[in-house]
C-alpha positions in Angstrom: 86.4 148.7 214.8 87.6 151.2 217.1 85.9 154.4 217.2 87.6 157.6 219.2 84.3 157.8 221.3 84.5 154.7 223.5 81.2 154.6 225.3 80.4 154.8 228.6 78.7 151.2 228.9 82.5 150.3 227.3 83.8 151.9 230.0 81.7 150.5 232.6 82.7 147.2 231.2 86.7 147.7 230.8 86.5 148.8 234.2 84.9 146.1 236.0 87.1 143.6 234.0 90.5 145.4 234.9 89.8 143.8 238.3 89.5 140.8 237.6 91.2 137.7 237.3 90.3 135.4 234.3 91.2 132.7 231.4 93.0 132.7 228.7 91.9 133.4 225.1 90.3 130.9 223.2 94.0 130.1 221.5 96.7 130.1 223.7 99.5 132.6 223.7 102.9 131.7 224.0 104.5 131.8 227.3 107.2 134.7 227.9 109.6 132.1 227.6 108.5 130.9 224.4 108.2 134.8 223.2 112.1 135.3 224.4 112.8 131.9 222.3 110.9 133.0 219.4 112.0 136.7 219.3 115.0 136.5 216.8 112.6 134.5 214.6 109.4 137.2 215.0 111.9 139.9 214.4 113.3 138.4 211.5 109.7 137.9 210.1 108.8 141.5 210.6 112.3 142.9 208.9 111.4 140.6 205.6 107.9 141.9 205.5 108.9 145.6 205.4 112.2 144.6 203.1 109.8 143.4 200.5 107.0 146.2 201.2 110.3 148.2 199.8 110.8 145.8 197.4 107.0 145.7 196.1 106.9 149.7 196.0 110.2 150.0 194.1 108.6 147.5 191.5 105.6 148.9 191.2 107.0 152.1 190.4 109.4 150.4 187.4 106.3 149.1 186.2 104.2 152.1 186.1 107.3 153.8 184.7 107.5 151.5 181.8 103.7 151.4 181.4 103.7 155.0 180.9 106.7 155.1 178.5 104.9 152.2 176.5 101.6 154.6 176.2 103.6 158.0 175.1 103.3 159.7 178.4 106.5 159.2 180.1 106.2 161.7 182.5 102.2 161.2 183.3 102.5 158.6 186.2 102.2 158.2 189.6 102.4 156.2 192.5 99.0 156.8 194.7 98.6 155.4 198.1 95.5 155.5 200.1 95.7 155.6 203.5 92.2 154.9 205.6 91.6 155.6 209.6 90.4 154.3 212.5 86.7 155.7 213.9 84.2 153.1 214.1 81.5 154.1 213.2 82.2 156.8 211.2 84.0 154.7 209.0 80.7 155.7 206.7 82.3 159.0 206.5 85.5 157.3 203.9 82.9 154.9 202.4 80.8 157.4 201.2 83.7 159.6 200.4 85.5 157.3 198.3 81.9 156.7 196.1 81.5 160.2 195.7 85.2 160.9 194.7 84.4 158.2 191.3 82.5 161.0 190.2 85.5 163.7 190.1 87.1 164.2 186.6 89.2 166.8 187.0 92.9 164.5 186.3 94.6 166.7 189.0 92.4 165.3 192.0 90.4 161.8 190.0 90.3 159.3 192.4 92.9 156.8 190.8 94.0 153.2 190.8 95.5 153.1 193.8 99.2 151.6 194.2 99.4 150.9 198.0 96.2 151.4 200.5 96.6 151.1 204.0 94.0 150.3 206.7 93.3 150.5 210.3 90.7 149.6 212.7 87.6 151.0 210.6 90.0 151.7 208.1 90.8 147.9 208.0 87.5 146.7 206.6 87.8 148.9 203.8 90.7 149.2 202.6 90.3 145.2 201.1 87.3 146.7 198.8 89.0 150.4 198.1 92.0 147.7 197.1 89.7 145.4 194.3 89.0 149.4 193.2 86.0 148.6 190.8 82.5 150.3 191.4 80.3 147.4 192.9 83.0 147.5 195.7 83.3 150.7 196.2 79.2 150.9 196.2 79.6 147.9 198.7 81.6 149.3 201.2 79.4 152.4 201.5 76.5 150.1 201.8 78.2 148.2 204.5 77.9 151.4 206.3 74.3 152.4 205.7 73.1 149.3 206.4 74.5 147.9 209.9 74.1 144.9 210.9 72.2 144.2 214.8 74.4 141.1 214.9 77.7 142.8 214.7 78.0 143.9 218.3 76.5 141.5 220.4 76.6 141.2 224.1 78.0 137.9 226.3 76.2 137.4 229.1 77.7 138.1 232.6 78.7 134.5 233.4 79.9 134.2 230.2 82.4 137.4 230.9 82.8 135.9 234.1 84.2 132.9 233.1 86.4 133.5 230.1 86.6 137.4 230.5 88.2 138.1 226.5 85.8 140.6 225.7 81.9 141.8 226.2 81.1 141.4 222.7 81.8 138.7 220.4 82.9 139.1 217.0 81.0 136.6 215.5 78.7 138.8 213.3 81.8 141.0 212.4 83.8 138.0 211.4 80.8 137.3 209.0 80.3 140.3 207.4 84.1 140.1 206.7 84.0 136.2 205.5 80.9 137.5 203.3 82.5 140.7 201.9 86.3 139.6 201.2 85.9 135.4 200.4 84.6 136.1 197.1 87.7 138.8 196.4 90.7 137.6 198.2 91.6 135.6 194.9 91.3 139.2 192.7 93.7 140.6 195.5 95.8 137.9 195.2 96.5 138.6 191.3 97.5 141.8 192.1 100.9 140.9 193.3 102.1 140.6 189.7 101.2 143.8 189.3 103.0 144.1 192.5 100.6 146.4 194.3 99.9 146.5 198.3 97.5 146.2 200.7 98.2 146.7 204.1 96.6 146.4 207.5 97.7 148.0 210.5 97.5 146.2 213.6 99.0 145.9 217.0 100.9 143.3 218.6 100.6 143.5 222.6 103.3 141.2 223.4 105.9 142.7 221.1 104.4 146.3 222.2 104.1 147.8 218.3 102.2 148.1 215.4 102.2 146.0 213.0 102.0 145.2 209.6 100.2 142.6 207.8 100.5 142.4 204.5 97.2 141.2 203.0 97.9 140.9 199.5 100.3 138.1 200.9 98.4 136.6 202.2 95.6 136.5 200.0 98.3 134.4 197.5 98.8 132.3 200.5 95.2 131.2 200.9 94.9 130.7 196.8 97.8 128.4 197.3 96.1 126.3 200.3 99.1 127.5 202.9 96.6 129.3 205.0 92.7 129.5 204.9 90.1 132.1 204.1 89.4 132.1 207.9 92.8 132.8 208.7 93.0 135.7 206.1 89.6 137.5 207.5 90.3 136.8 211.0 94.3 139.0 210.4 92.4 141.0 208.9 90.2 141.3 211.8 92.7 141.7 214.0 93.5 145.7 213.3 89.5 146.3 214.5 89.6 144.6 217.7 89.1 147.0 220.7 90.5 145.6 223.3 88.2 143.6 225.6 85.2 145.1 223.6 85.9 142.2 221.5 87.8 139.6 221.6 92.0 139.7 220.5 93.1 137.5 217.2 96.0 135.0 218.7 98.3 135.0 215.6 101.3 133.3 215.5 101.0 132.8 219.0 101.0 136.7 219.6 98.1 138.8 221.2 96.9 141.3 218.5 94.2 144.5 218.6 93.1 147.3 217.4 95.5 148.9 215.3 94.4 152.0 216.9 95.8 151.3 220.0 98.8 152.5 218.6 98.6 154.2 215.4 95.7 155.4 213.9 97.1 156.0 210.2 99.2 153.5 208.8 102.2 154.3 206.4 105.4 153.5 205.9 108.1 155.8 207.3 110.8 154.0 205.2 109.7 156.4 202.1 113.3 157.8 203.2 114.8 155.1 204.6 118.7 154.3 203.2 117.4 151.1 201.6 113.5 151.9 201.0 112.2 152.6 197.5 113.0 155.6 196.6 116.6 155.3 198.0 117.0 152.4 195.8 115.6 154.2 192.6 118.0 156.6 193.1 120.6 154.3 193.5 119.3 152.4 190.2 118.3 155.3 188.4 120.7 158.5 189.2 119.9 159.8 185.7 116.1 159.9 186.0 113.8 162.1 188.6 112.0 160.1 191.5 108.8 158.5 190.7 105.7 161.5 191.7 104.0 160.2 194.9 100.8 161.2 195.6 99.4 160.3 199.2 95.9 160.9 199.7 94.6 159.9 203.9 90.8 159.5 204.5 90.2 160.2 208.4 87.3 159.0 209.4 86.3 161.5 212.8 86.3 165.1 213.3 90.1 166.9 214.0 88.1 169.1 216.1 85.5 167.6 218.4 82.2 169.2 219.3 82.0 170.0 222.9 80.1 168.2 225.6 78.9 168.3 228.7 80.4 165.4 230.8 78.9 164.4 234.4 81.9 165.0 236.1 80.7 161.7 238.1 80.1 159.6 235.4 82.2 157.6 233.2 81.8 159.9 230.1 84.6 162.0 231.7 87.2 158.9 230.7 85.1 158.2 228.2 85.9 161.9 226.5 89.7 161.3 227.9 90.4 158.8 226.0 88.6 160.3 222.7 90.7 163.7 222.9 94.2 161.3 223.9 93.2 159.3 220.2 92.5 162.4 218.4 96.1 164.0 219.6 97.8 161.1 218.6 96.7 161.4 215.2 97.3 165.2 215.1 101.0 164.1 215.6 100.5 160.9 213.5 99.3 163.1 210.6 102.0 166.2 211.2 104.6 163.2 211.4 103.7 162.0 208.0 103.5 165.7 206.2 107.0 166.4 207.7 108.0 163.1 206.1 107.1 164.5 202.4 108.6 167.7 203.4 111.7 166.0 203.8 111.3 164.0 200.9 110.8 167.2 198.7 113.2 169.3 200.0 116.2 167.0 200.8 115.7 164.4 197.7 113.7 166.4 195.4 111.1 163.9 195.5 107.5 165.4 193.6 105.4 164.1 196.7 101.8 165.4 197.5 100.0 165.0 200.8 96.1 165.9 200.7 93.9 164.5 203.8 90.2 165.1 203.9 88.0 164.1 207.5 84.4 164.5 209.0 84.2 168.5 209.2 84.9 170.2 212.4 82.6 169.5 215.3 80.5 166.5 214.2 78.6 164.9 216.3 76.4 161.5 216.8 72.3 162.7 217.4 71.6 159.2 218.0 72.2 156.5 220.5 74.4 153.5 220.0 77.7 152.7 218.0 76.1 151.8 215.1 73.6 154.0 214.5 72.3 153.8 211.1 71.1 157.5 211.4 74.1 158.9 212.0 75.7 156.4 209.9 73.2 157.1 206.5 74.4 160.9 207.5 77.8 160.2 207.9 77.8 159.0 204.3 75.7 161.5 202.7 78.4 164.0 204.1 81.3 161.8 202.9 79.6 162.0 199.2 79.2 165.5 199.2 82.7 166.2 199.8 84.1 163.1 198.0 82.4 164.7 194.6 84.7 168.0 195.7 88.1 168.9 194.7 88.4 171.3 197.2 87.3 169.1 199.9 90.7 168.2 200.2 93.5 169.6 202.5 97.3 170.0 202.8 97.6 172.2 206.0 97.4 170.3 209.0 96.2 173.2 211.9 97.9 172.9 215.0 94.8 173.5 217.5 96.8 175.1 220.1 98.3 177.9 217.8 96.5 180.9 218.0 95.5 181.2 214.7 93.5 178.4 214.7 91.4 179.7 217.8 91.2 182.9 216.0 89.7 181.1 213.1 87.9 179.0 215.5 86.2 181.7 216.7 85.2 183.8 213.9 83.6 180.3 212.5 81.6 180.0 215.7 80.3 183.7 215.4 79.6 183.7 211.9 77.2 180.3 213.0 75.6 182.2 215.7 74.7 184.7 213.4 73.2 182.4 210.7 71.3 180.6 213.6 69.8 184.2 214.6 68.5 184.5 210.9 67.2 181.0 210.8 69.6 179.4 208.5 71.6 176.6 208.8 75.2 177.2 209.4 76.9 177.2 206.1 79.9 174.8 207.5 78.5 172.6 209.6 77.7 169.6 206.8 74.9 168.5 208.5 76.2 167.7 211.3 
């Protein structure tokens, strides 16, 4: 459940273990040789599996379409994806942010059945119940959250390390609260392929060197059927929140797979405007009528702009803040990728496509010690609410931290707080944080 904060006693850890010589995973890899004979197959696997994402999109669409038609609203549809980030921890942030959006009524901004939700790392273990979409799931996401559990991080001893060196932590307790969480739904996500909506899970593959996607609705139709088990299903599923060596990698397939993070914090599908994706093909299909209205809404669960911190320039909180600010710039370009996308979309195809995001506001920090800190977490989620219940919590301009606009802004924010703090209030933007 990768968080962009690793810890310094992760650090300590990944450190001491990059020198070392060890076993293999519990399941055996393939070889390099078997990887090069298996490639064409692998690759063939992964084309399908986005061919019939496309596939599943498109038909959802026609559906929806028809649907509205059917009802006397022709033009009052949608397709809605979801899209859910990594952050750990602060994954409470986008549980408690999708509860508190159920109580929005305003149409324009109503949080809606969504079409296709995608997950990674954090972003992975909701997505299943944001999927299912009805209020005790919702409700148990967030209390997932609020309520952490002492045995989902739980430290191997040295020897233990030592001798089979896969990861610090096992996943035991993770794997549980998954098994306990999605067994009792993965049938009701398995019924929704004949309504032919998505879920997805990013993940990455380290043999291959992408991310990947798994698609879990799939899958769930595959363990209703017998062809894999409910193990399997949470254990892929898994697989997009496993830091590397923090816990131990999922061996699918006979590929090495972690965090999804690792690679790509957000997951979507680029193909929007691909020449055989779905809205190529509904053009193709349908020249007479307009492109189906996409609405994209992304839940990031961390800050865009960190607080500042004092790092021991000796210490291991100086990689430990590298590696946070290299995350967070990834998914500044991950998320200005994805706008550009629908910008090309609406200018080139005339496609009626939204983008709103919504994160942790700028400069939120943990007070208290630990990953899982219920604290922070309850806090977290009380923030998440608050904005989740407004409208205007949303946003479609993605600031570019560098420009100097934003430190101008920046700045007159920070003054504006020292001046409140002089008076004895509490800054008006901070959130609680």
């Amino acid at each position: 459940m990768s968080g962009h904060a690793i810890s310094g006693w992760c650090l300590a850890g990944l450190l001491a273990l990059g020198g070392l010589t060890g076993c293999a995973p519990k399941v055996k890899p393939l070889s390099l040789e078997e990887l090069e004979a298996n490639k064409i197959a692998y690759l063939s696997s992964v084309s399908t599996t986005y061919a019939r994402i496309q596939d599943e999109m498109f038909a959802r669409c026609e559906l929806e379409r028809d649907r509205a038609a059917a009802a006397g609203r022709p033009d009052d549809w949608s397709f809605d994806v979801l899209i859910l980030s990594g952050g750990g921890a602060k994954g409470a942030f986008g549980a408690g942010f999708l509860v508190g959006w159920g109580e929005v009524t305003d149409p324009r901004f109503a949080r809606p059945a969504f079409d296709l939700v995608t997950g990674v790392s954090t972003g992975s273990l909701i997505a299943p119940l944001a999927f299912v979409g009805d209020a005790e799931s919702y409700e148990l996401a967030n209390q997932i959250y609020r309520n952490p559990k002492t045995d989902w991080i739980k430290e191997r001893s040295l020897l233990s390390v030592l001798l089979d060196q896969d990861s610090l932590f096992d996943d035991d307790g993770l794997l549980n609260e998954i098994r306990t969480d999605l067994g009792p739904r993965i049938s009701t996500i398995a019924a929704q392929t004949s309504e032919h909506r998505l879920l997805l899970v990013g993940t990455t593959n380290l043999n291959q060197g992408n991310s990947q996607a798994w698609n879990m609705t799939e899958l769930a139709t595959q363990v209703v059927d017998g062809t894999i088990t409910e193990e399997e299903f949470c254990r892929t599923n898994l697989s997009s929140a496993s830091i590397p060596l923090v816990f131990p990698p999922q061996v699918i397939g006979g590929n090495v797979y972690v965090d999804g993070s690792t690679t790509r914090d957000i997951f979507y599908t680029t193909a929007f405007d691909a020449p055989d994706g779905a809205l190529a093909k509904w053009r193709a299909q349908y020249p007479g009528e307009p492109l189906p209205k996409v609405r994209i809404w992304v839940i990031l669960n961390t800050a865009l702009v960190p607080a500042p911190i004092t790092p021991d320039t000796e210490d291991k909180s100086v990689v430990a803040r590298s590696l946070e600010l290299a995350i967070l710039a990834s998914l500044h370009a991950q998320l200005k990728v994805l706008d550009l996308g629908t910008q090309v979309l609406r200018d080139r195809m005339g496609c009626d496509i939204e983008m709103h995001f919504v994160s942790l506001p700028d400069g939120w920090t943990q007070k208290g010690k630990g990953m899982f800190n219920k604290d922070d977490m309850d806090s977290m989620s009380d923030v998440g609410m608050a904005m989740g219940r407004d409208p205007s919590s949303w946003q479609t301009t993605i600031a570019d931290p560098l420009a100097p606009e934003w430190v101008r802004d920046e700045l007159e924010r920070s003054l504006r707080e020292q001046e409140e703090r002089k008076r004895g209030e509490a800054p008006s933007a901070s959130m609680d944080r």
